[in-house]
MARDRENRO-695018 format. One record per residue (C-alpha): x, y, z; residue in one letter; residue number from 1. Coordinates in nm, 3 decimals, decimal comma, padded with zeros to 5 digits, always signed. Layout:
N
X  Y  Z  r  k
X  Y  Z  a  NUM
...
This chain:
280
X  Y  Z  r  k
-01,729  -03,391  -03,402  x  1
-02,015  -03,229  -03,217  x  2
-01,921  -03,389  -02,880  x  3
-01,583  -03,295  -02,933  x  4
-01,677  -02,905  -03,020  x  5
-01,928  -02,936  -02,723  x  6
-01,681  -03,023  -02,503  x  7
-01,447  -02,752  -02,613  x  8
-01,712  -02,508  -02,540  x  9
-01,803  -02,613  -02,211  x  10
-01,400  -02,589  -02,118  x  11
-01,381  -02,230  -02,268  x  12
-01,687  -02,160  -02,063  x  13
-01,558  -02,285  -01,737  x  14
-01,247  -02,089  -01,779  x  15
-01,415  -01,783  -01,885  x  16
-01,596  -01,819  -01,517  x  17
-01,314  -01,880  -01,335  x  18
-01,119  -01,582  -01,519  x  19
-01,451  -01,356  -01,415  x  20
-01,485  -01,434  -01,059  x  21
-01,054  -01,463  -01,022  x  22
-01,074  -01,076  -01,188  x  23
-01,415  -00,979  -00,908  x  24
-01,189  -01,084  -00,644  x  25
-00,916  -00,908  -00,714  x  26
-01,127  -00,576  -00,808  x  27
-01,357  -00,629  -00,480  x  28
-01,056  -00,406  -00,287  x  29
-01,047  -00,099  -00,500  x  30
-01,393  -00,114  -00,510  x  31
-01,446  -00,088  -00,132  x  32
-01,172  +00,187  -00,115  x  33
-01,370  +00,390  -00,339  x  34
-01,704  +00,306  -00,114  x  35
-01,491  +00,373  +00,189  x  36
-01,391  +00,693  +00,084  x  37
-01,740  +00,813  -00,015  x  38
-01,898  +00,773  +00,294  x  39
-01,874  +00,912  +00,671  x  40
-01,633  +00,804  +00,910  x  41
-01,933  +00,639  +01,123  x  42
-02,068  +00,433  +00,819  x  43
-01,715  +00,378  +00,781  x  44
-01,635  +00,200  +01,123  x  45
-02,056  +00,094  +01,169  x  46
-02,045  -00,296  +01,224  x  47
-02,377  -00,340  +01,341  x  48
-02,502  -00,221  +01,095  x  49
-02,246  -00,308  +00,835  x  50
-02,276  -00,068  +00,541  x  51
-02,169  -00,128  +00,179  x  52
-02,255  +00,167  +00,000  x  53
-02,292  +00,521  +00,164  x  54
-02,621  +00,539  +00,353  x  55
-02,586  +00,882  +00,400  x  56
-02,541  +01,030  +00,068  x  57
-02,231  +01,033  -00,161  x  58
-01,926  +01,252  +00,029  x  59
-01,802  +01,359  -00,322  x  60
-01,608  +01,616  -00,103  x  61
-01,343  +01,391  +00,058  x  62
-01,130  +01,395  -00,197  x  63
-01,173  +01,745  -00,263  x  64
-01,052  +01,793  +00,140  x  65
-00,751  +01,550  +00,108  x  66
-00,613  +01,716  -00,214  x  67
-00,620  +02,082  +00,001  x  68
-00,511  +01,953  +00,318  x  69
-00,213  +01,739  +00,094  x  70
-00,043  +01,877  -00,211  x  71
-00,088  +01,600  -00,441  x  72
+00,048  +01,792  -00,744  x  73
+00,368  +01,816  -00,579  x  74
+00,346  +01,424  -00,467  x  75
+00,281  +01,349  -00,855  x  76
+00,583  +01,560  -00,984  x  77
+00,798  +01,419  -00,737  x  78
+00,682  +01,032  -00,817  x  79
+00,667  +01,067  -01,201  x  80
+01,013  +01,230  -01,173  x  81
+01,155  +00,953  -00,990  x  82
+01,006  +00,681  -01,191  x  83
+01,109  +00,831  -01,524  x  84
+01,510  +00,888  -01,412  x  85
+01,483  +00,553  -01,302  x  86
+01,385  +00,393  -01,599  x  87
+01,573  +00,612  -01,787  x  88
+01,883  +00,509  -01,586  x  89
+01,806  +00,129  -01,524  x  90
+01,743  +00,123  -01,929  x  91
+02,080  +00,300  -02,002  x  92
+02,301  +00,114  -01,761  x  93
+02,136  -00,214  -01,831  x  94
+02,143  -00,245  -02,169  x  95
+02,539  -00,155  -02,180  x  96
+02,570  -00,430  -01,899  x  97
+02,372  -00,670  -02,030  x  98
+02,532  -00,677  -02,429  x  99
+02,925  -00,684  -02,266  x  100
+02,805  -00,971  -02,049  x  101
+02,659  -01,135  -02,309  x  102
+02,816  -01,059  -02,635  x  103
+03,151  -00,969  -02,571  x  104
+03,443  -01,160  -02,431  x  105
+03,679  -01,006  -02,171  x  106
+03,876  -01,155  -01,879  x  107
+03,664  -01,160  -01,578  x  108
+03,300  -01,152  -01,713  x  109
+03,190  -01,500  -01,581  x  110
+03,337  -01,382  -01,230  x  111
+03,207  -01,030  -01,249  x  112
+02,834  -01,145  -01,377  x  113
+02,853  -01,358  -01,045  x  114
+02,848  -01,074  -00,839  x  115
+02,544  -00,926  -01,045  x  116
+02,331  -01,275  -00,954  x  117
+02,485  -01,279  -00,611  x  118
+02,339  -00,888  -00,570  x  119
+02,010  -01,053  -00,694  x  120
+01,955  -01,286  -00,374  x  121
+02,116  -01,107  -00,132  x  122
+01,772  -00,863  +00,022  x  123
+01,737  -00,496  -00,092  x  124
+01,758  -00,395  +00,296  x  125
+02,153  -00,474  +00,333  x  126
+02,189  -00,204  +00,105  x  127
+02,000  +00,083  +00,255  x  128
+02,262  +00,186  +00,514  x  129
+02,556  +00,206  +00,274  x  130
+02,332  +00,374  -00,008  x  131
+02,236  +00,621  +00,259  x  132
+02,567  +00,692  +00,372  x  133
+02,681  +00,784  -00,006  x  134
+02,394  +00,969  -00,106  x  135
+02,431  +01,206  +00,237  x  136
+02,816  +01,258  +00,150  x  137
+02,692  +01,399  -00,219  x  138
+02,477  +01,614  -00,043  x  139
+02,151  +01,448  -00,220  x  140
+01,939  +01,437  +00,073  x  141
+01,581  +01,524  -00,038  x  142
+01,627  +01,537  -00,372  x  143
+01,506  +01,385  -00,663  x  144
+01,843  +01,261  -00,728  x  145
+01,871  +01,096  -00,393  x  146
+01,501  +00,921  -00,505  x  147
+01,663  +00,805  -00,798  x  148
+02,013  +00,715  -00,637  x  149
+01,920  +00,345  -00,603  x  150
+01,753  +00,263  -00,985  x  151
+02,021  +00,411  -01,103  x  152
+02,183  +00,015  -01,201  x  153
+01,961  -00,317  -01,138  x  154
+02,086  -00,624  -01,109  x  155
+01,747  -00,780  -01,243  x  156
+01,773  -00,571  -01,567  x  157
+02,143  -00,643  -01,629  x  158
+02,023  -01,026  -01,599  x  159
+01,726  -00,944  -01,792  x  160
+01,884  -00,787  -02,144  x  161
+02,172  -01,011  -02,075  x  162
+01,940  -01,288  -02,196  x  163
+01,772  -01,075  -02,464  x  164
+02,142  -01,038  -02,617  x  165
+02,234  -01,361  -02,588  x  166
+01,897  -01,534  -02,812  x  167
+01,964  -01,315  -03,095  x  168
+02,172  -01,459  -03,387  x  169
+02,544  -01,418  -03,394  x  170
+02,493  -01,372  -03,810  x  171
+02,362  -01,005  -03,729  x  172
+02,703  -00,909  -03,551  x  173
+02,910  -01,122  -03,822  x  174
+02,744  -00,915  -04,116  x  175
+02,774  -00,571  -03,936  x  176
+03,153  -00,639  -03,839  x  177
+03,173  -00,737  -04,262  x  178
+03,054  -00,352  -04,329  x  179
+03,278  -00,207  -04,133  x  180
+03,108  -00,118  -03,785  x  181
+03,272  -00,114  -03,454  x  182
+03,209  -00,259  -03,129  x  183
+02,973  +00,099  -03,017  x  184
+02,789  +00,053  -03,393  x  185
+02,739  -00,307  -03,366  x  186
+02,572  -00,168  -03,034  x  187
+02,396  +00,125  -03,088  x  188
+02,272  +00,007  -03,444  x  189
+02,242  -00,343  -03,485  x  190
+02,191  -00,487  -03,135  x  191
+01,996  -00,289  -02,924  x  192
+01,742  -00,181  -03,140  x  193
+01,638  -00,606  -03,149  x  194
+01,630  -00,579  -02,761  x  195
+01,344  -00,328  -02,724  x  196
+01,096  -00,578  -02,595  x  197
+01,357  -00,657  -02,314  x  198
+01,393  -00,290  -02,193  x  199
+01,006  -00,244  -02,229  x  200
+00,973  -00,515  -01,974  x  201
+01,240  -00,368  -01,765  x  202
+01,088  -00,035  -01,782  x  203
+00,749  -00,177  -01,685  x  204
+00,899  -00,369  -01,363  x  205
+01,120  -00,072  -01,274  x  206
+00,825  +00,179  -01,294  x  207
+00,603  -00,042  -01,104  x  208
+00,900  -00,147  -00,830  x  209
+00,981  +00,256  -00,784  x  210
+00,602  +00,360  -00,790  x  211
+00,574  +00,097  -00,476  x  212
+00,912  +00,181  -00,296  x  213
+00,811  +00,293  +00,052  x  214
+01,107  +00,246  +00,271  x  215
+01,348  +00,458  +00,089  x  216
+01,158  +00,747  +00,030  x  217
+01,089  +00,780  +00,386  x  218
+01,435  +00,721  +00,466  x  219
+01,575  +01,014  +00,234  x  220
+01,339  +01,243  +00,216  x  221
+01,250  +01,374  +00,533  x  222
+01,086  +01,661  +00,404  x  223
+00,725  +01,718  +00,234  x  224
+00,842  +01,897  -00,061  x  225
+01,037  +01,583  -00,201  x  226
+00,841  +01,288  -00,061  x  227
+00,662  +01,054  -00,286  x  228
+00,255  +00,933  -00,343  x  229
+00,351  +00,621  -00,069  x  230
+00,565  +00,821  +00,134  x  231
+00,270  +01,061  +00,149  x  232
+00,023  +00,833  +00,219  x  233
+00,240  +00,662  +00,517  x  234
+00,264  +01,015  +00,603  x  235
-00,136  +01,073  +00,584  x  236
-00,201  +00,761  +00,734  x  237
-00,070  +00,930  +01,109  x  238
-00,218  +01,273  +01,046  x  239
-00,561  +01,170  +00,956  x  240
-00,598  +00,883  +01,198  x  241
-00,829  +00,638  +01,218  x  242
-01,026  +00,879  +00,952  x  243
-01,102  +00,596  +00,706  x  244
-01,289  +00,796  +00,449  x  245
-01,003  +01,053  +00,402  x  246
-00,767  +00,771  +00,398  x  247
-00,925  +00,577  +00,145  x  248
-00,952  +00,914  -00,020  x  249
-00,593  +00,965  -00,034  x  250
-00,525  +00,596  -00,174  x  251
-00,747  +00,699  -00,472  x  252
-00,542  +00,944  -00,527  x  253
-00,246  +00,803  -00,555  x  254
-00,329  +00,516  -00,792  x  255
-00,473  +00,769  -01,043  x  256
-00,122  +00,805  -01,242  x  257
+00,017  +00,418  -01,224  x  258
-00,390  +00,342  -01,375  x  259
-00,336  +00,722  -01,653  x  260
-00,018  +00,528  -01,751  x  261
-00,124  +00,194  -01,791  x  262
-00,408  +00,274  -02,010  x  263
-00,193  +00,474  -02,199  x  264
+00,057  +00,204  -02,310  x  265
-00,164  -00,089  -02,182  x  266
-00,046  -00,267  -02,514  x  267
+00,319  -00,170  -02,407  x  268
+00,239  -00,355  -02,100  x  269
+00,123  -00,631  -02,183  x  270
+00,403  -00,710  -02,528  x  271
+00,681  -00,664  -02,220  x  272
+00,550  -00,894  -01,971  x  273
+00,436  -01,168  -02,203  x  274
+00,801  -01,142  -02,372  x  275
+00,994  -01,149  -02,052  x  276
+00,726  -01,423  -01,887  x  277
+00,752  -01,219  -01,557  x  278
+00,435  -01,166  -01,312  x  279
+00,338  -00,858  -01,143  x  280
């Protein structure tokens, strides 16, 4: 018994180790950001020698500099914006999708839910000319609706909740139907409510997936007052230069609300993305 509980030690330790060092690697990166962006451009770009920490003293005031020089209030109103419609939207329109593909029977679902998986391999790019084409003819060009314009259905989520309706018992729809609700009760009252880990998860890949969406933003928003934290920082990246510091400064900045919101519903987070068995 002692060998055995020795042994299970000894595995718990290794793994603890290897979960240490796997979590140091993956922090080492926003640590040096933060480094770069506290020292001077020279310590920055010194090889010889090669600098780890400021040498120099702590440049506190980089950040202060890139938040003047580039309105990162606006860049926050215009991301959270577009992340919340989208969620909102993806939610909405999955959800509906997902329960008539699977719980309800109509001619033309198994042929119609092809096209959703077929939308699912075929590469986000194909899509960017067409979606550009119809958001210019409603006039949505740098807008927050033309940010939104593309989350507004997913093919992933409809897929997703799709799934969530189909593992819950038939006996809840049965009994409902027995008391007298309708297809939109059955819905509203019965079934979606069970699916809430399902749209958390959704929510949690659509927020991440719009908070990283580069090419679109550049694409429809030509203009500073509705561009987006990556946008912005593509944008900063040519009118700073090779300034690393200021760069690095910028990239701070922009992580700031994706790290607010995680801590905020970190137990959110994690719930949806241990339910749906995804990976970030």
């Amino acid at each position: 018994m002692e060998s055995a509980s020795t042994k299970d030690r000894i595995r718990k330790a290794i793994v603890y180790v290897i979960l240490i060092i796997m979590a140091f690697i993956m922090l080492v990166p926003f640590a040096w950001m933060i480094l770069t962006a506290l020292k001077t451009n020279q310590e920055a770009i010194s090889v010889d020698p090669f600098y780890i920490f400021p040498h120099n003293g702590w440049h506190w005031e980089t950040f202060g500099e890139v938040w003047k020089s580039y309105n990162f209030v606006l860049l926050y109103k215009n991301t959270l914006l577009m992340i919340l419609f989208r969620v909102i939207c993806a939610c909405l329109t999955a959800t509906m999708a997902g329960y008539a593909f699977g719980r309800l029977k109509f001619p033309g679902r198994n042929f119609l839910f092809s096209l959703v998986l077929i939308q699912m391999m075929i590469p986000s790019t194909i899509f960017i000319i067409p979606q550009y084409l119809m958001v210019s003819s409603l006039g949505w060009l740098n807008t927050t609706a033309g940010l939104v314009f593309p989350g507004i259905v997913t093919a992933f989520g409809t897929y997703l909740l799709k799934t969530g309706y189909q593992g819950l018992p038939k006996d809840l729809e049965e009994a409902a139907g027995i008391d007298g609700c309708n297809i939109g009760q059955k819905f509203l009252l019965i079934m979606m409510p069970l699916t809430r880990s399902s749209m958390v998860s959704l929510g949690i890949f659509t927020a991440l997936f719009a908070f990283k969406d580069l090419m679109w933003p550049m694409i429809v928003c030509s203009s500073v007052q509705t561009t987006t934290l990556a946008a912005g920082l593509a944008k900063a990246q040519g009118q700073y230069g090779s300034n690393y510091p200021q760069m690095m400064a910028a990239a701070v900045l922009a992580v700031v609300p994706m790290i607010v919101i995680y801590i905020i519903f970190q137990k959110q987070f994690v719930e949806g993305i241990a339910t749906s068995g995804g990976k970030l």
